[in-house]
N, C-alpha and C positions, 0 to 999 in steps of 0.2 A: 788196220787197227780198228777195235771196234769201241765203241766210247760212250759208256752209258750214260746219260744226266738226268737229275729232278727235271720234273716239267716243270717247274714250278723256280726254274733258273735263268732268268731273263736275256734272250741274247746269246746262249748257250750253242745252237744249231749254226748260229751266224758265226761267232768266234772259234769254235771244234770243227765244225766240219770240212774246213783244209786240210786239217790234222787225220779224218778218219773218219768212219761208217758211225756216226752219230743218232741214237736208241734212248728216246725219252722211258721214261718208267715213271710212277703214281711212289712218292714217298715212303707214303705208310704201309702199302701195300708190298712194299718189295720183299720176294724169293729167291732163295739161291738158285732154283733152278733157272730164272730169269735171268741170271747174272753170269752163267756158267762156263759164257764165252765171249767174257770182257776183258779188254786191256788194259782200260783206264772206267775208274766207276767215281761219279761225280754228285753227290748228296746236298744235302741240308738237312737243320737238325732233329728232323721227327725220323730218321732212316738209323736205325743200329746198327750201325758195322765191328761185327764181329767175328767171332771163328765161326759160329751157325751161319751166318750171312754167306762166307766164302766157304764154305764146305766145299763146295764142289768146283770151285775157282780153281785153276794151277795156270793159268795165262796172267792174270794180275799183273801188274808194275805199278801202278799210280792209282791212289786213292786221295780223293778234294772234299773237302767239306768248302760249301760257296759261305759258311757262320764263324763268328767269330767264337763261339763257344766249342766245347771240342768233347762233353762230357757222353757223347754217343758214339766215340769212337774209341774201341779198344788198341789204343795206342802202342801197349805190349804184347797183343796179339801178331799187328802190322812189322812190327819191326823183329818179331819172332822169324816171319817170313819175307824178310829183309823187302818191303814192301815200299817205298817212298808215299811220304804223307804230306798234304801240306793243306793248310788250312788259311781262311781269309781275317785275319785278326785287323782290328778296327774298317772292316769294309762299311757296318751300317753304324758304327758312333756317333755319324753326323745328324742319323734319321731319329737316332735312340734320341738323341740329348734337344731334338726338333718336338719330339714325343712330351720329351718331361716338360719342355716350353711353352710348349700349346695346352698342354695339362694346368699347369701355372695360370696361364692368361685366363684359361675359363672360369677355373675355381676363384680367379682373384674378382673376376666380375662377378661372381654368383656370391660372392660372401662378401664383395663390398672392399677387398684386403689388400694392402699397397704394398706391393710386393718390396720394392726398395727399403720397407720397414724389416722384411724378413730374411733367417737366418739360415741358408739351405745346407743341410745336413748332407755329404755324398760319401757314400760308404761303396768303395771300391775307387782307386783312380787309375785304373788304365785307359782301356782308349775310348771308352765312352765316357768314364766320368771325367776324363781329362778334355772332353769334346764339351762336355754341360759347364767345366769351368771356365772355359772360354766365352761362352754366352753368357755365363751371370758376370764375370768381369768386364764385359761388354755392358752390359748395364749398370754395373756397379752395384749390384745385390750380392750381400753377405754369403759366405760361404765357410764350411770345416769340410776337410778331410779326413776319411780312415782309410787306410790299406796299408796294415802292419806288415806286407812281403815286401812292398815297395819300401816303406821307411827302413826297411832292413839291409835293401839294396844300394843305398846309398842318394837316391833320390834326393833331391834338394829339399823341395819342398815343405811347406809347415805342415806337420801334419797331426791330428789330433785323434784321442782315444776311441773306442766305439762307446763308450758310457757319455764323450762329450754331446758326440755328436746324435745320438739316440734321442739327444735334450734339445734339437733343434724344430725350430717352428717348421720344415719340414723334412721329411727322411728318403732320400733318393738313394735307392740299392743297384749298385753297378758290378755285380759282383759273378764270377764265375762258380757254377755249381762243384762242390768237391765235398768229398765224405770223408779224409781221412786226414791227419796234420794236428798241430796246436789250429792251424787256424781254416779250419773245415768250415765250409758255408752252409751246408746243409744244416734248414733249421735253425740259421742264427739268430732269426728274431722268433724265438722258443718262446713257450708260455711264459718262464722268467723274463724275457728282457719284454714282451708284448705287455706286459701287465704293468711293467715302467712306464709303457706312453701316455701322455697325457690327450683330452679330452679335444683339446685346441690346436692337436697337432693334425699333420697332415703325412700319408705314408702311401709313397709312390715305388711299386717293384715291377720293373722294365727287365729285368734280367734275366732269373728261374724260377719258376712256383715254387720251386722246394727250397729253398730259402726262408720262405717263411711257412711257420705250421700253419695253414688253411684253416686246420678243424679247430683251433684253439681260437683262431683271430673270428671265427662266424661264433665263434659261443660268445666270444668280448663283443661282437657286438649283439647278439642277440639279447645280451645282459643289460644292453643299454648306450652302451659307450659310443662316445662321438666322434673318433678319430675320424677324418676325413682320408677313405680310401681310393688309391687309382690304382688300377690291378689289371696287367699287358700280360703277364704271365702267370699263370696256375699251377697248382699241384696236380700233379698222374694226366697230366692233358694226353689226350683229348677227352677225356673221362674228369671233369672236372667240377668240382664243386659245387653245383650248380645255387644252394639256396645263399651263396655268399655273393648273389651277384647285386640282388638286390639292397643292401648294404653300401656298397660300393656310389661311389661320387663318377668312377668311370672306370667302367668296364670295357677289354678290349682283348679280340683273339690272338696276341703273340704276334702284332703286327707292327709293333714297335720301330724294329728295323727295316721296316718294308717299303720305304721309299724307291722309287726303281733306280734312282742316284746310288741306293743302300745296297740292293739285290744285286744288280747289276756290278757295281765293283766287286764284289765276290767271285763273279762267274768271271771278270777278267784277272783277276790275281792267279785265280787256279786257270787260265790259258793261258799268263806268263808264266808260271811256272812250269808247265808240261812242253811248252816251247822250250822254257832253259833245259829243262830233261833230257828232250829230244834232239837238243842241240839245233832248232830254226829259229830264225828271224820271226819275233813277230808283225804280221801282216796288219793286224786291226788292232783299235784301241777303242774305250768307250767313248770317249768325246766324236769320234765318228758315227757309232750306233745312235747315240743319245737323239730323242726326237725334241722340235720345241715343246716348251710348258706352253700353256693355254694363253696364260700372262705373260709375257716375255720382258716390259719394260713397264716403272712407276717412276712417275717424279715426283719430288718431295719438295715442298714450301716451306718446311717448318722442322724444329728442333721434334727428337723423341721424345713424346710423354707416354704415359699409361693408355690415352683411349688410342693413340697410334698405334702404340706399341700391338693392343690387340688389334687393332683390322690390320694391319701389316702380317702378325704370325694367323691370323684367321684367314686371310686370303691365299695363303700359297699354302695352309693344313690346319683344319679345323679339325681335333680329336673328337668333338661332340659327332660328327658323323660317323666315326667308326666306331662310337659309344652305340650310336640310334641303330645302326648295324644287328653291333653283338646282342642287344637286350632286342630286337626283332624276330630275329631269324635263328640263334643258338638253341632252340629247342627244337625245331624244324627243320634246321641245315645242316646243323651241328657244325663243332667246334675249326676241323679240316676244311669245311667247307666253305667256311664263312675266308679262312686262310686261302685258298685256292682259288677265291672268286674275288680276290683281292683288289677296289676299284685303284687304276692308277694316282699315284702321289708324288706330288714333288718336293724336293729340298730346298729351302731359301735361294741356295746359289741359282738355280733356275730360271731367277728372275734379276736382272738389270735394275738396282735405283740410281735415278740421277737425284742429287739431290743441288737445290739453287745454291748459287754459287757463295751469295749471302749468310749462309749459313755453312760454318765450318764445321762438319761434322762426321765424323767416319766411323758414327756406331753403328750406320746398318752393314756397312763392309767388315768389320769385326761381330757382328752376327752372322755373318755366312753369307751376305747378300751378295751377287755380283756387281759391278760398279765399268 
């Protein structure tokens, strides 16, 4: 069995190659001719799998995306040629909604802004936004939800309009790319709803460039306007927008989920999966691969405040270094590059708080911390 993967799939060669003759490949660069005598072909989301892709494929059985997004795989193609598909839905949630955290703590030091004062906007709640409300409910920072599929499904949850929530002190987009439906995401924050935002707000998209129109949001601010931008994902990447960067409060290459906590569960979900396929046992798990963090343990004297709060999410992921990253090297490196030479990062959980016993408090273990 030959088993092609992203390099760029952490842990992949370790967890695959019991199963078979294991063939790293380059993302963006991938040919069908490359492919043409694969069993199992193993992606992330800058790779199109399509019917161009497998042209010349007739071995195929199993196609992985290690992302929780799924808009680069031709889903009706795959199942055209009764192909098994399976994709890693919430693998990096935890890394995304660590992303929007540390986005938060900086901006909240640079402008002065008490976060516990504000109102966070999350438009989309599956399993990243549903990851980001577990952390603001861990601090007791305000929050609205949209995601009109989910309140249709029955979901419990309060949830509120996109008009409420577009009115909140800040706008976190969790949303899956789709073009077609009542509730198509492509270009939802369009020149009409962009030109609603106010001046004090703040608007964070971790999700897909194309969600928001690029060319319209560089002209608003070219015009002047202050919204406070963080921007992880771009339009037509790796071809991206370049003069909007400098705009931007925090710019960053689609790294959002890239914790190796994040990466890395992806590439074990699609090696249980092709295990259940295959009908084996599986042999490895990540908590076996997983290396230590640098910090492994911190003890705590003292209740959470705000200057904790930052050196606690600044010590185990500060966003400002993969801000000083992208605004260094993206004209130079370019956009892949900066993605592929990705410095290691950790998730909260990586790190042990003990905190004194005097202090009864278990908000950093409801932040994600180990304990």
């Amino acid at each position: 069995m030959k088993i092609y993967f992203d390099e760029n799939m952490p842990f992949a060669k370790r967890f695959f190659s019991e199963l078979g003759e294991v063939i790293p490949f380059s993302g963006r660069d991938l040919t069908a001719g490359q492919i043409a005598d694969a069993d199992v072909l193993l992606v992330r989301s800058i790779t199109q799998v399509d019917q161009q892709l497998l042209a010349k494929n007739n071995k195929l059985s199993f196609v992985g995306t290690a992302t929780i997004g799924v808009d680069h795989i031709d889903q009706a193609y795959l199942a055209s040629r009764n192909l098994a598909f399976y994709s890693a839905p919430g693998c990096n949630a935890v890394s995304v909604a660590e992303y929007v955290l540390s986005s938060l703590v900086v901006l909240a030091e640079r402008y002065l802004l008490n976060l516990a004062s504000l109102t966070i906007g999350i438009v989309g709640a599956g399993n990243t936004g549903t990851q980001l409300t577990k952390k603001l409910d861990a601090l007791s920072i305000n929050y609205l939800i949209c995601d009109p599929l989910l309140a249709k499904s029955g979901d419990t949850r309060v949830f509120s309009s996109l008009e409420d929530v577009l009115k909140c002190d800040v706008i976190s987009l969790h949303v899956p790319l789709t073009t077609k439906g009542e509730n198509a995401t492509y270009h939802l924050l369009n020149e009409q709803r962009l030109t609603t935002l106010s001046e004090e707000q703040i608007l964070i998209n971790a999700c897909r460039g194309e969600v928001i129109d690029n060319h319209f949001l560089l002209k608003m601010k070219q015009s002047g306007h202050q919204i406070k931008l963080v921007l992880d994902v771009w339009e037509n990447e790796p071809n991206i927008l370049y003069p909007l960067i400098e705009y931007t409060e925090i710019s960053t290459a689609h790294i959002a989920g890239y914790s190796l906590e994040g990466k890395a569960r992806g590439t074990e979900m699609l090696y249980l999966a092709l295990c259940k396929m295959l009908n084996k046992p599986a042999a490895l798990s990540l908590a076996q691969l997983l290396p230590a963090a640098t910090i492994v343990k911190v003890d705590v004297n003292q209740k959470l405040d705000d200057i904790l709060l930052n050196q606690m999410v600044k010590m185990v992921y500060d966003v400002r270094r993969d801000d000083a990253i992208f605004r260094q090297h993206i004209l130079t490196q370019g956009f892949d590059s900066i993605r592929k030479n990705y410095p290691t990062r950790r998730e909260f959980s990586a790190v042990s708080v003990k905190v004194e016993k005097s202090i009864k408090c278990d908000v950093y273990h409801r932040l994600g911390f180990n304990y």
